[in-house]
PyMOL Python script that loads the backbone (N, CA, C, O; Angstrom):
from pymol import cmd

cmd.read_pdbstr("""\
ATOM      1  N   UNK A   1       3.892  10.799 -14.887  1.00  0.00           N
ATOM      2  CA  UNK A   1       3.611   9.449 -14.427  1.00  0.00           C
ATOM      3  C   UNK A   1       3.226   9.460 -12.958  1.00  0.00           C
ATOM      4  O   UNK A   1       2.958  10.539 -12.429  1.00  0.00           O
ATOM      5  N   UNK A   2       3.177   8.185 -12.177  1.00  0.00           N
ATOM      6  CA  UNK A   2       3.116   8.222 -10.876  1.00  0.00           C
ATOM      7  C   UNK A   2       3.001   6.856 -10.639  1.00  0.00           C
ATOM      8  O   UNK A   2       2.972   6.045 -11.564  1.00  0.00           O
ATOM      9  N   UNK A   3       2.908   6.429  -9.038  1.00  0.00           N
ATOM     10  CA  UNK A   3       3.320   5.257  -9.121  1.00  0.00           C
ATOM     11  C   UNK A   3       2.119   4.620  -8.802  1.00  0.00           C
ATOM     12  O   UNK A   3       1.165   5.161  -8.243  1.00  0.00           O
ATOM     13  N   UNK A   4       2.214   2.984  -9.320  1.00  0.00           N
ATOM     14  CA  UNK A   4       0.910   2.457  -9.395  1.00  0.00           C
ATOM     15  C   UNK A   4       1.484   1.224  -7.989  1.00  0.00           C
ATOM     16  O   UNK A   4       2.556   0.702  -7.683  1.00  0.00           O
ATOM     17  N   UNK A   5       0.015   1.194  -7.438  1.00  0.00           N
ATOM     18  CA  UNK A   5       0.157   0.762  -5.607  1.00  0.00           C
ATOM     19  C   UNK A   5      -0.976  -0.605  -5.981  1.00  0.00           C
ATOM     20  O   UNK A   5      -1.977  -0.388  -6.664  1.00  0.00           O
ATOM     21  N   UNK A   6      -0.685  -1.879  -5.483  1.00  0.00           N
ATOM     22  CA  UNK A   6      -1.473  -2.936  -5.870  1.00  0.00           C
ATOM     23  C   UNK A   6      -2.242  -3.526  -4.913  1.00  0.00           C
ATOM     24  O   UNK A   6      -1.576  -4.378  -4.326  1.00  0.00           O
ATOM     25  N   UNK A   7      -3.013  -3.467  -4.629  1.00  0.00           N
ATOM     26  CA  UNK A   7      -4.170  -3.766  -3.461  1.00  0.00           C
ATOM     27  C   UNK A   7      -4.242  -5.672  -3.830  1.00  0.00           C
ATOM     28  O   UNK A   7      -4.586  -6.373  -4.782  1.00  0.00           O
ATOM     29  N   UNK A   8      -3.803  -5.844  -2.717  1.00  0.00           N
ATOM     30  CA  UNK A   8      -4.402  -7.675  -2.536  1.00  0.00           C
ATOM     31  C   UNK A   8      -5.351  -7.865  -3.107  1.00  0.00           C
ATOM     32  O   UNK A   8      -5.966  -6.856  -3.453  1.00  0.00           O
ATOM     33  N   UNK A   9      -6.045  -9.479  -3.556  1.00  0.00           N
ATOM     34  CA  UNK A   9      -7.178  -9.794  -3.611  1.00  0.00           C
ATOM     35  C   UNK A   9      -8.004  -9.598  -2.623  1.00  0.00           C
ATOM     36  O   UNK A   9      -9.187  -9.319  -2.818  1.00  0.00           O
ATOM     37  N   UNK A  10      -7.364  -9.750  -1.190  1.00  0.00           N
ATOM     38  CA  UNK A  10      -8.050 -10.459   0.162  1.00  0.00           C
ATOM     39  C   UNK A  10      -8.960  -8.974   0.412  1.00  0.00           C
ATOM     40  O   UNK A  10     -10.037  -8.985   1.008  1.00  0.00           O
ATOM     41  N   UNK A  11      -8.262  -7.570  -0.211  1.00  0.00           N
ATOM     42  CA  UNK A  11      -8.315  -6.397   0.229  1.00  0.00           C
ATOM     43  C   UNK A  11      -9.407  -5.266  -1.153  1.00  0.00           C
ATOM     44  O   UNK A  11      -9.705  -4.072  -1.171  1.00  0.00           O
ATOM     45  N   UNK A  12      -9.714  -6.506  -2.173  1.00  0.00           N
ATOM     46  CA  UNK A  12     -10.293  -6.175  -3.353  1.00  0.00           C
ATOM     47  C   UNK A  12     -11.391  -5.344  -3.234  1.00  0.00           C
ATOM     48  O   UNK A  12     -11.598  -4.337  -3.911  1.00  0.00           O
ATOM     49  N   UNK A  13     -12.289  -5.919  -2.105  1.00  0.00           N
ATOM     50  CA  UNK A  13     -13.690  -5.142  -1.753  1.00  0.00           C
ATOM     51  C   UNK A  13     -13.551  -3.474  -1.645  1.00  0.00           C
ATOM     52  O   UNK A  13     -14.369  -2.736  -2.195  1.00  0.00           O
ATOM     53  N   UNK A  14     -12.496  -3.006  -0.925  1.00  0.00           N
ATOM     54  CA  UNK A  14     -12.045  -2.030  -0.369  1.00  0.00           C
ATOM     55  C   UNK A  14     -11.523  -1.147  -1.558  1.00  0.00           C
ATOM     56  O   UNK A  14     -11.991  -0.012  -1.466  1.00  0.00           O
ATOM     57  N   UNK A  15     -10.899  -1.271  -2.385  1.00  0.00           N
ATOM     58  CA  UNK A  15     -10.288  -0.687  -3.933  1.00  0.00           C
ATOM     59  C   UNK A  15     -10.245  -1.735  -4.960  1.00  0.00           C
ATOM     60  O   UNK A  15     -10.227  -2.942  -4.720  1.00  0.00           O
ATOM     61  N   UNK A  16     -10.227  -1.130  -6.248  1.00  0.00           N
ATOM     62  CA  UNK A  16      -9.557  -2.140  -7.117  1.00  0.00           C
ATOM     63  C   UNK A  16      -7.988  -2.355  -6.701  1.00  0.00           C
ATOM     64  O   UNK A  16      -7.262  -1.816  -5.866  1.00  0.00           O
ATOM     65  N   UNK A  17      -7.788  -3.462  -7.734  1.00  0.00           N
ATOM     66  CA  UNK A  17      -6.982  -4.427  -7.727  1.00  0.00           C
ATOM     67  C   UNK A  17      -5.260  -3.046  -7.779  1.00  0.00           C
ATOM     68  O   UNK A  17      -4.215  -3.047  -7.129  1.00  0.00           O
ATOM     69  N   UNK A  18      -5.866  -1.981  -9.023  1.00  0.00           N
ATOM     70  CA  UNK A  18      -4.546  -1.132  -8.912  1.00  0.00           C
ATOM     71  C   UNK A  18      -4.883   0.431  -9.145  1.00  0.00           C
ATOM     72  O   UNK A  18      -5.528   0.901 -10.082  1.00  0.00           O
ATOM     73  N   UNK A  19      -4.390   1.005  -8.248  1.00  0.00           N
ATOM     74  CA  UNK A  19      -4.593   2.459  -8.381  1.00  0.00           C
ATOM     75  C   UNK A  19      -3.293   2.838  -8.534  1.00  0.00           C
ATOM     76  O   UNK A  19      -2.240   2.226  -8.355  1.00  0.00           O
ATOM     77  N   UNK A  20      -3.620   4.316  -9.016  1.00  0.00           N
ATOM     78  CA  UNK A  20      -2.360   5.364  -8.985  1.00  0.00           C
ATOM     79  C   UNK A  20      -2.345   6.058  -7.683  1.00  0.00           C
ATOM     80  O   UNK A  20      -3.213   5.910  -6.822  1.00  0.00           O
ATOM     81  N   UNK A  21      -0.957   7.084  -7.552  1.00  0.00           N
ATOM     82  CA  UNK A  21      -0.754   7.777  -6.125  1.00  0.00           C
ATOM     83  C   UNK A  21       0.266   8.706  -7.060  1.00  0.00           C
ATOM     84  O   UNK A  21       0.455   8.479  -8.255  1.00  0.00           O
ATOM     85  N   UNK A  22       0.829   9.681  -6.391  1.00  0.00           N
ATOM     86  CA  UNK A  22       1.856  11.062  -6.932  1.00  0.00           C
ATOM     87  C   UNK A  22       2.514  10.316  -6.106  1.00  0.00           C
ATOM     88  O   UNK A  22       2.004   9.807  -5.108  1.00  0.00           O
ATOM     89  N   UNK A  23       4.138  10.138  -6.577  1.00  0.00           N
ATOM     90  CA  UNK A  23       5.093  10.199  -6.675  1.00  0.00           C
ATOM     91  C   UNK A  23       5.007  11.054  -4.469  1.00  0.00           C
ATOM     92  O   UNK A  23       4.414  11.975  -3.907  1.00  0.00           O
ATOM     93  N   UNK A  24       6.017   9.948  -4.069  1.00  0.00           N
ATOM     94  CA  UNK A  24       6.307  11.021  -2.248  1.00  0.00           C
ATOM     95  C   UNK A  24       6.778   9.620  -1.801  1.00  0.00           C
ATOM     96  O   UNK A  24       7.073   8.613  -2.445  1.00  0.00           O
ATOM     97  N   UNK A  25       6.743   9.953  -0.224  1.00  0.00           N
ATOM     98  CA  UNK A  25       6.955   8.614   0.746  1.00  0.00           C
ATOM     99  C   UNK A  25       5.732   7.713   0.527  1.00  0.00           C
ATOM    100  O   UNK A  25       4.595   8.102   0.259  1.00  0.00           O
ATOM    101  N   UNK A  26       6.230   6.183   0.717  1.00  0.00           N
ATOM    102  CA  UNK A  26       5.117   5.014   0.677  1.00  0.00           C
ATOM    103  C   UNK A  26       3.936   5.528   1.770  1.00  0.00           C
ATOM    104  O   UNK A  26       2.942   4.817   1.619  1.00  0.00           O
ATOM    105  N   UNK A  27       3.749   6.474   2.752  1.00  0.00           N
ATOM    106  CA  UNK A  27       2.971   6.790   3.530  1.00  0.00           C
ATOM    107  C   UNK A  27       2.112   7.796   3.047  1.00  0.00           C
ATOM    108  O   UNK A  27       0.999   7.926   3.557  1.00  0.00           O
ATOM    109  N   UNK A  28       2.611   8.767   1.819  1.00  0.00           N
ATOM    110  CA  UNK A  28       1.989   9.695   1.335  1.00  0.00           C
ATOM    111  C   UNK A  28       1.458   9.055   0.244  1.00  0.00           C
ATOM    112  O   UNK A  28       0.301   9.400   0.008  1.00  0.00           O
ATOM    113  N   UNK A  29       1.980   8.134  -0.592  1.00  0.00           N
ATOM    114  CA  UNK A  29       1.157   7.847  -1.787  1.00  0.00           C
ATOM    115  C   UNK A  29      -0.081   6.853  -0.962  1.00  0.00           C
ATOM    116  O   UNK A  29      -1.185   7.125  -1.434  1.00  0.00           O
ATOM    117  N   UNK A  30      -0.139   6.052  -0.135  1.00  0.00           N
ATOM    118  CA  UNK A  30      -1.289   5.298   0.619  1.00  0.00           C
ATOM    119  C   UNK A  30      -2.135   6.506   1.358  1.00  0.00           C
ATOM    120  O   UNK A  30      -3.314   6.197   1.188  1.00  0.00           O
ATOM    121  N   UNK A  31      -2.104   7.124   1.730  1.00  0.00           N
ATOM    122  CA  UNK A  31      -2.493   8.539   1.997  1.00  0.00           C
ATOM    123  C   UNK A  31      -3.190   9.396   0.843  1.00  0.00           C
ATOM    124  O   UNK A  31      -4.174  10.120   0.991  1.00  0.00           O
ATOM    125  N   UNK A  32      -2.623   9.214  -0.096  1.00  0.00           N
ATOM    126  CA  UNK A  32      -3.900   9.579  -1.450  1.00  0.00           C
ATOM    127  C   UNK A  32      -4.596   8.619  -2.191  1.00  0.00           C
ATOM    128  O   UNK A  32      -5.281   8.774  -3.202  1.00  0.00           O
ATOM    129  N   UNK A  33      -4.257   7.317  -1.377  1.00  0.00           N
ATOM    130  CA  UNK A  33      -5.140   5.869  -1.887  1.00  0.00           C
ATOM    131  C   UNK A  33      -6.212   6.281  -0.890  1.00  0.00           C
ATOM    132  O   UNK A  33      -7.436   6.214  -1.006  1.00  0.00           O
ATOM    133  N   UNK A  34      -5.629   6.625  -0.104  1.00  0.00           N
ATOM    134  CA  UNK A  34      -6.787   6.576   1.361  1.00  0.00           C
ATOM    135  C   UNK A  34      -8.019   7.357   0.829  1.00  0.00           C
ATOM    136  O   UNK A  34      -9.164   6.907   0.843  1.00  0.00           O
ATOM    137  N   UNK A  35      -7.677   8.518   0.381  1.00  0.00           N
ATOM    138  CA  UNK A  35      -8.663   9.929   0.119  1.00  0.00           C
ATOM    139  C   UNK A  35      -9.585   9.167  -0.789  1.00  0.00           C
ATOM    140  O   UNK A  35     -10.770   9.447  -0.607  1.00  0.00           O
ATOM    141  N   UNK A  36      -9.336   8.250  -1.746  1.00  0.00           N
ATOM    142  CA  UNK A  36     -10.149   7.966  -2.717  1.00  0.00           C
ATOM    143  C   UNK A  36     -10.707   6.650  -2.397  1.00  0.00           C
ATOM    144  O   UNK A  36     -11.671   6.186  -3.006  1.00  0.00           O
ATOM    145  N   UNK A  37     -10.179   6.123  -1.561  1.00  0.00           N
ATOM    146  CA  UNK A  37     -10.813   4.598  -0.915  1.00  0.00           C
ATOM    147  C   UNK A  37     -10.606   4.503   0.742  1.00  0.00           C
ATOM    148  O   UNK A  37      -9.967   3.640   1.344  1.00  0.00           O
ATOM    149  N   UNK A  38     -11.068   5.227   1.100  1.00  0.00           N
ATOM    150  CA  UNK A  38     -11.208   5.052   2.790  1.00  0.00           C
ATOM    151  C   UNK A  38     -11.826   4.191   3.824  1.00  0.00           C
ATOM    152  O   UNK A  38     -11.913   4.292   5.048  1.00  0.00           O
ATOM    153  N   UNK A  39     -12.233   3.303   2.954  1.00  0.00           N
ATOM    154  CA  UNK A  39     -12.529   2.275   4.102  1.00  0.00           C
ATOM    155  C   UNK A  39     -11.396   0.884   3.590  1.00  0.00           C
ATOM    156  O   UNK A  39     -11.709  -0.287   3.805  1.00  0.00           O
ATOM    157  N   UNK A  40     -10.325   1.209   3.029  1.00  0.00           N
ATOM    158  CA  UNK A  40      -8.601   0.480   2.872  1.00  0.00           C
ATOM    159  C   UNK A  40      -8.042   0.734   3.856  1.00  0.00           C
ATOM    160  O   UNK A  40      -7.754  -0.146   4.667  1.00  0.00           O
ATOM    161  N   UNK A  41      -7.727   2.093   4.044  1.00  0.00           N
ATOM    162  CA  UNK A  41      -7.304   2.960   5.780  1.00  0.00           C
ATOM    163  C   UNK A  41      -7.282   1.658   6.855  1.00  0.00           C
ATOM    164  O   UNK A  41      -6.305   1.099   7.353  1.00  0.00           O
ATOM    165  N   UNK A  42      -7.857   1.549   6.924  1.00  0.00           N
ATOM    166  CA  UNK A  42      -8.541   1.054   8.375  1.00  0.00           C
ATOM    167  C   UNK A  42      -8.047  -0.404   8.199  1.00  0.00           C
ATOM    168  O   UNK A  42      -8.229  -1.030   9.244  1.00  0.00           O
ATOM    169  N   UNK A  43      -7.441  -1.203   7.152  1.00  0.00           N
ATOM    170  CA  UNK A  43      -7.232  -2.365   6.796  1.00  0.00           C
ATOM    171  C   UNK A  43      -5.827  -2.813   6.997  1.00  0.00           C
ATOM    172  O   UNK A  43      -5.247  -3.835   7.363  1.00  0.00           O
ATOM    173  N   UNK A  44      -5.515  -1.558   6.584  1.00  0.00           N
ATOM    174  CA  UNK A  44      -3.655  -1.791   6.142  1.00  0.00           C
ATOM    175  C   UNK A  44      -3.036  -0.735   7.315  1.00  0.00           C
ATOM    176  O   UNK A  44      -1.817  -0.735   7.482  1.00  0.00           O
ATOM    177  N   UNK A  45      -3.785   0.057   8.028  1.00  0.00           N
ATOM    178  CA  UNK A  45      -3.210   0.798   8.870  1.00  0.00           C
ATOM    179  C   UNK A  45      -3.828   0.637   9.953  1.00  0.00           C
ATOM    180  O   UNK A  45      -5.053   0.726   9.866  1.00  0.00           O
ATOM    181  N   UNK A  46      -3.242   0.354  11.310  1.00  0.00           N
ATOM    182  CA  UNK A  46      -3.200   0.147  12.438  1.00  0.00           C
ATOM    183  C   UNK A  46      -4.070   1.672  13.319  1.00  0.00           C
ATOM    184  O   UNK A  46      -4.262   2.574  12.504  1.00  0.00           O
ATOM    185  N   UNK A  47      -4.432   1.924  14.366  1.00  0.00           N
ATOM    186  CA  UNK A  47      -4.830   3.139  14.850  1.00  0.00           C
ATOM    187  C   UNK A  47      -3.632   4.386  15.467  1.00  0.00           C
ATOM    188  O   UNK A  47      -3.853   5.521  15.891  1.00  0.00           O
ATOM    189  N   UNK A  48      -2.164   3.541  15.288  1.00  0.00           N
ATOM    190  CA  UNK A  48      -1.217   4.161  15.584  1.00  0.00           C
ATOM    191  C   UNK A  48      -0.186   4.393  13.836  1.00  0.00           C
ATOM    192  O   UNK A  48       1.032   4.374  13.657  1.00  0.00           O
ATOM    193  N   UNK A  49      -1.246   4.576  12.909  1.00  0.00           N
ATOM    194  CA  UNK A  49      -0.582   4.306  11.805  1.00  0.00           C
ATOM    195  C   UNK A  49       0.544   3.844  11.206  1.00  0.00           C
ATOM    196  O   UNK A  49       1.324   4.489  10.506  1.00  0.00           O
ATOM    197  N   UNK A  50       0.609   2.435  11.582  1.00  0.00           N
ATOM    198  CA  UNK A  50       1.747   1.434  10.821  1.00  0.00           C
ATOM    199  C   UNK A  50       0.963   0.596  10.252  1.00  0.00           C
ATOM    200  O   UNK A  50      -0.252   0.527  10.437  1.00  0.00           O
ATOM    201  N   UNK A  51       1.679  -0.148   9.463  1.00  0.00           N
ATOM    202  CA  UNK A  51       1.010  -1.291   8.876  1.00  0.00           C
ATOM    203  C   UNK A  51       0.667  -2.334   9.714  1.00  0.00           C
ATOM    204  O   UNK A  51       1.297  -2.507  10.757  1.00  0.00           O
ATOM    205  N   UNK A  52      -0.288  -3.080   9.381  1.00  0.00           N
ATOM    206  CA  UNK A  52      -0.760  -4.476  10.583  1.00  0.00           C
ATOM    207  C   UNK A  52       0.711  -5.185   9.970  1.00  0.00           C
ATOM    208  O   UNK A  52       1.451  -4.980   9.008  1.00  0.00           O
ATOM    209  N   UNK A  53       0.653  -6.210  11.223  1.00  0.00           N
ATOM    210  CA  UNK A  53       1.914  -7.084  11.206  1.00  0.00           C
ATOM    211  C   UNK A  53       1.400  -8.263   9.851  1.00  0.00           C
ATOM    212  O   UNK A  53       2.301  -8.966   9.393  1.00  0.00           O
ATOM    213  N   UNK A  54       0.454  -8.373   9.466  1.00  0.00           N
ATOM    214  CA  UNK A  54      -0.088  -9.078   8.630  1.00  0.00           C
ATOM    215  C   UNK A  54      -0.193  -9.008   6.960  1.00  0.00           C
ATOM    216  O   UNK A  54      -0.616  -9.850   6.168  1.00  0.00           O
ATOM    217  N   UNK A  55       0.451  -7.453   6.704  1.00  0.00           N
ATOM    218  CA  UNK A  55       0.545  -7.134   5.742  1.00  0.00           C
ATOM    219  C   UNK A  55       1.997  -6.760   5.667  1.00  0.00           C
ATOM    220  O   UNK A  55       2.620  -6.452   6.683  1.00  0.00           O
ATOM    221  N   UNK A  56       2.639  -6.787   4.260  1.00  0.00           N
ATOM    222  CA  UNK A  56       3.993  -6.083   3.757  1.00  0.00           C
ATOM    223  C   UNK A  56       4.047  -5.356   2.721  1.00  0.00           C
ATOM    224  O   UNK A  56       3.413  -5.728   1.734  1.00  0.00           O
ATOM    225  N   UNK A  57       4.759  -4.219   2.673  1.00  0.00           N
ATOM    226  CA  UNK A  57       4.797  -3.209   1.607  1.00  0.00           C
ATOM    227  C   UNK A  57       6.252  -3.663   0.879  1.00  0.00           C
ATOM    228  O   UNK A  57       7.363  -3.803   1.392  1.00  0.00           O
ATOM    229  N   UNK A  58       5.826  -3.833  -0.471  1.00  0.00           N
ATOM    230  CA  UNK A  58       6.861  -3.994  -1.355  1.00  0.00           C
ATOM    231  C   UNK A  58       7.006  -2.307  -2.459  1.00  0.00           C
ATOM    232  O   UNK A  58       6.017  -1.691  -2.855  1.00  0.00           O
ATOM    233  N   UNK A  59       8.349  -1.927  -2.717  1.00  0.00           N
ATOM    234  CA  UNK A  59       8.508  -1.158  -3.403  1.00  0.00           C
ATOM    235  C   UNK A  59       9.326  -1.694  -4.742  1.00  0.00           C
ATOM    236  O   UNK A  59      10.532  -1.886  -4.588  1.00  0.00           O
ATOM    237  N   UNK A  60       8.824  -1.914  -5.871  1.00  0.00           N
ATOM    238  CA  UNK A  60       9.627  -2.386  -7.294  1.00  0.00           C
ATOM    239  C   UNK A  60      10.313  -3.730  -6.646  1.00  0.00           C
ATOM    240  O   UNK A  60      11.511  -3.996  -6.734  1.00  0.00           O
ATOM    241  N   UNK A  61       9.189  -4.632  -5.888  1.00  0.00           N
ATOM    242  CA  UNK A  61      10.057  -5.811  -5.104  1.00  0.00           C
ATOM    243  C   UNK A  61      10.796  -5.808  -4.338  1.00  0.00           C
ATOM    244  O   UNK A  61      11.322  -6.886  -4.060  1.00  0.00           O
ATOM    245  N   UNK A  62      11.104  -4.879  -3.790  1.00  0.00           N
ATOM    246  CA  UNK A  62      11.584  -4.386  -2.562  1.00  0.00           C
ATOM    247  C   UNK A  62      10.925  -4.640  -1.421  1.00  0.00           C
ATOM    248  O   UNK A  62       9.754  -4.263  -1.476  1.00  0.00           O
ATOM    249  N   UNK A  63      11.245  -5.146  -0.396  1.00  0.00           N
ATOM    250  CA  UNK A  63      10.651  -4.704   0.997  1.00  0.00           C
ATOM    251  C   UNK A  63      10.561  -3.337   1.885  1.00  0.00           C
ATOM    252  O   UNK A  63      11.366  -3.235   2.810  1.00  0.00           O
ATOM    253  N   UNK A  64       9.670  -2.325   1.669  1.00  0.00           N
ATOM    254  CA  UNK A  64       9.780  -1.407   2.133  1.00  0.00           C
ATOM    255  C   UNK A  64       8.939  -0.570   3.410  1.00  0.00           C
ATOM    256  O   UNK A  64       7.783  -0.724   3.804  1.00  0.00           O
ATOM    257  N   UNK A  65       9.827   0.207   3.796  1.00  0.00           N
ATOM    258  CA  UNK A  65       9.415   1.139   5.045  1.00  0.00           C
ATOM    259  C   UNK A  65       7.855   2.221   4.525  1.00  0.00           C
ATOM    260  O   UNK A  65       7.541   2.093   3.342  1.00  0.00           O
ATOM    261  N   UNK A  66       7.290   2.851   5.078  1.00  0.00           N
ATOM    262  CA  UNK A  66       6.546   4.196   4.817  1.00  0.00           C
ATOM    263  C   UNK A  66       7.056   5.217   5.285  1.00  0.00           C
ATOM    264  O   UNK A  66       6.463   6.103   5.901  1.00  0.00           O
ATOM    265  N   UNK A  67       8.371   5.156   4.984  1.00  0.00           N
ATOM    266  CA  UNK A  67       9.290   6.242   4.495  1.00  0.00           C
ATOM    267  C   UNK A  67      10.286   6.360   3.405  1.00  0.00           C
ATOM    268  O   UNK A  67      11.012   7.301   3.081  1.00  0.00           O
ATOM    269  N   UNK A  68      10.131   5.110   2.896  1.00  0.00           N
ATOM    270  CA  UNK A  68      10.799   4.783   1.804  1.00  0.00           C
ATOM    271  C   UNK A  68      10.184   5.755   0.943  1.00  0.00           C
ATOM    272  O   UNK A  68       8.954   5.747   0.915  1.00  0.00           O
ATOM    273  N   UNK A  69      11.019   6.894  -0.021  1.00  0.00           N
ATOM    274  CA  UNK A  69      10.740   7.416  -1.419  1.00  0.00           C
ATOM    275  C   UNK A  69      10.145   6.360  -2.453  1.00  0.00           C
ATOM    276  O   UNK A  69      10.778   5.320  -2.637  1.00  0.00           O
ATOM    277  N   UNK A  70       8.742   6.627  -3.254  1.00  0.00           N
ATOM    278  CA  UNK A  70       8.425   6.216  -4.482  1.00  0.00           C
ATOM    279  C   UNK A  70       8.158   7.319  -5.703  1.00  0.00           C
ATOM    280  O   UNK A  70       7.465   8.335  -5.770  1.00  0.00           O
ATOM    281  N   UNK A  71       8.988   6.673  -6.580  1.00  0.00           N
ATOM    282  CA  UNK A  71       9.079   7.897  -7.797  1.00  0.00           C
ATOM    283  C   UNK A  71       8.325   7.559  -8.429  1.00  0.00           C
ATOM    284  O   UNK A  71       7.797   6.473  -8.189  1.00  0.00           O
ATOM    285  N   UNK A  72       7.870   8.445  -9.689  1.00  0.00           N
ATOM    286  CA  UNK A  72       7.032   7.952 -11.179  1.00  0.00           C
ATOM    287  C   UNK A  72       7.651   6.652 -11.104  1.00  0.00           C
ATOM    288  O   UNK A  72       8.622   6.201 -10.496  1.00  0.00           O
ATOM    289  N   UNK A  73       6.617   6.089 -12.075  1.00  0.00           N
ATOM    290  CA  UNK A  73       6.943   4.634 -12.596  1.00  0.00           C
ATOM    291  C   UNK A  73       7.002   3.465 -11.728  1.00  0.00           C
ATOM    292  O   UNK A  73       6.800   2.314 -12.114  1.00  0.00           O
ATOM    293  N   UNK A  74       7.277   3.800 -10.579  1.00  0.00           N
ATOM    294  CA  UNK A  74       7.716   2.554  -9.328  1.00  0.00           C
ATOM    295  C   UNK A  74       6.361   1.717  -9.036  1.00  0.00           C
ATOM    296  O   UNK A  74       5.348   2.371  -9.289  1.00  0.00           O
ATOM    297  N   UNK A  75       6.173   0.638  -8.640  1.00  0.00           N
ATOM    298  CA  UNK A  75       5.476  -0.226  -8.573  1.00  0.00           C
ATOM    299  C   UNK A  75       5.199  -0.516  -6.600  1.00  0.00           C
ATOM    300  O   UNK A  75       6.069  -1.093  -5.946  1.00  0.00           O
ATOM    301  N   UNK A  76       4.127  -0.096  -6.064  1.00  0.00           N
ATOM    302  CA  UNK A  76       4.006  -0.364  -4.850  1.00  0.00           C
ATOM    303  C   UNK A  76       2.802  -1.488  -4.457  1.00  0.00           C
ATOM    304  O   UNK A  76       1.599  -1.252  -4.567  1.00  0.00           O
ATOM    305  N   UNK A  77       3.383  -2.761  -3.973  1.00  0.00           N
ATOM    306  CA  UNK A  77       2.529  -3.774  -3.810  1.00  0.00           C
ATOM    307  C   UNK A  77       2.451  -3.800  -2.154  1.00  0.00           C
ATOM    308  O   UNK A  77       3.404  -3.788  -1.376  1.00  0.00           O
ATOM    309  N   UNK A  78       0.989  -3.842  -1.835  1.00  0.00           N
ATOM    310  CA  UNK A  78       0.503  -4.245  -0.784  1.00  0.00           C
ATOM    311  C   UNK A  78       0.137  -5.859  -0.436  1.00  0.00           C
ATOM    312  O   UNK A  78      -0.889  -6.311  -0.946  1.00  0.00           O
ATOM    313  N   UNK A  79       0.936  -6.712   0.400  1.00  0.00           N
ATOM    314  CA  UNK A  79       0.805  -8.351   0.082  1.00  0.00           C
ATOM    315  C   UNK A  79       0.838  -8.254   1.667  1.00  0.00           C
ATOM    316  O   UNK A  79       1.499  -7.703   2.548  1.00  0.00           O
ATOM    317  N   UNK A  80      -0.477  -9.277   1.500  1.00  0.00           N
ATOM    318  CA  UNK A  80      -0.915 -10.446   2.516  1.00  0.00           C
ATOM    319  C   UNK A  80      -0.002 -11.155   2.887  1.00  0.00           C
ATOM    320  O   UNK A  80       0.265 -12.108   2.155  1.00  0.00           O
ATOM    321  N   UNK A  81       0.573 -11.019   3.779  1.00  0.00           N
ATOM    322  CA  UNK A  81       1.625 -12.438   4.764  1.00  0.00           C
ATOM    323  C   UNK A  81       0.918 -13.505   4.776  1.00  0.00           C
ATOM    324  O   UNK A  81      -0.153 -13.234   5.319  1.00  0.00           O
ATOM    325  N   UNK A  82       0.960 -14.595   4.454  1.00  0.00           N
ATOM    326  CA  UNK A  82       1.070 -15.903   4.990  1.00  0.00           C
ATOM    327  C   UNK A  82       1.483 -16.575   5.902  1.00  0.00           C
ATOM    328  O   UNK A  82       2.681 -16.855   5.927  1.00  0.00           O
ATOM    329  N   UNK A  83       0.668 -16.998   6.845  1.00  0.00           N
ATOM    330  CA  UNK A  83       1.114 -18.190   7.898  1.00  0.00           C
ATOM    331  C   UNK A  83       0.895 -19.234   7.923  1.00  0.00           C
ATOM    332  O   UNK A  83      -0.211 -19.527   7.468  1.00  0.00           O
ATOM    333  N   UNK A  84       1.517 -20.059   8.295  1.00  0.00           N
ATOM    334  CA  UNK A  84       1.655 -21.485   8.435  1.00  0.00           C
ATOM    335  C   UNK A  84       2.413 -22.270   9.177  1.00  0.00           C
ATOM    336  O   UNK A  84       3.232 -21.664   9.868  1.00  0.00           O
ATOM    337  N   UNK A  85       2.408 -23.879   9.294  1.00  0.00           N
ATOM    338  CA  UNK A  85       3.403 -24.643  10.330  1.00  0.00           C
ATOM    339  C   UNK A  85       3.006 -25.704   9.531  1.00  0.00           C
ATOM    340  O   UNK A  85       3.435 -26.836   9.751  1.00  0.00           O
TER     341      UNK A  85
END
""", "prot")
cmd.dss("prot")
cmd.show_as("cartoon", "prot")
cmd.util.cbc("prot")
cmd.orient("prot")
């Protein structure tokens, strides 16, 4: 298996909607999203490689780090923050 990583709508142009990644840290499986869709890179990762403050990494609904472990099967969603007042 491996885990499937969910690209925003806002971020659709860039990958489909869901790819796979091998099983590692949330930084390594976006890291083999990268290899196969590289102009995502540049969207979700900052030039000091973190995530923009604008995006959040969920792991199986989790809020997670890119060091957080993802195993087979786990579900990694990339979501658009919302702002408002």
């Amino acid at each position: 298996m491996a885990v499937v990583v969910r690209i925003p709508e806002v971020l659709a142009r860039y990958a489909p909607g869901e790819v796979v990644a091998p099983p590692g840290t949330v930084r390594e499986a976006l890291a083999e999203v990268f290899v196969h869709h590289p102009a995502l890179e540049s969207r979700v990762l900052d030039k000091e490689h973190k995530v923009f403050p604008y995006l959040l990494l969920f792991l199986n609904e989790e809020v997670a780090t890119l060091e957080v472990v993802a195993k087979d099967g786990d579900v990694l969603e990339i979501v658009a923050a919302a702002e408002g007042g």
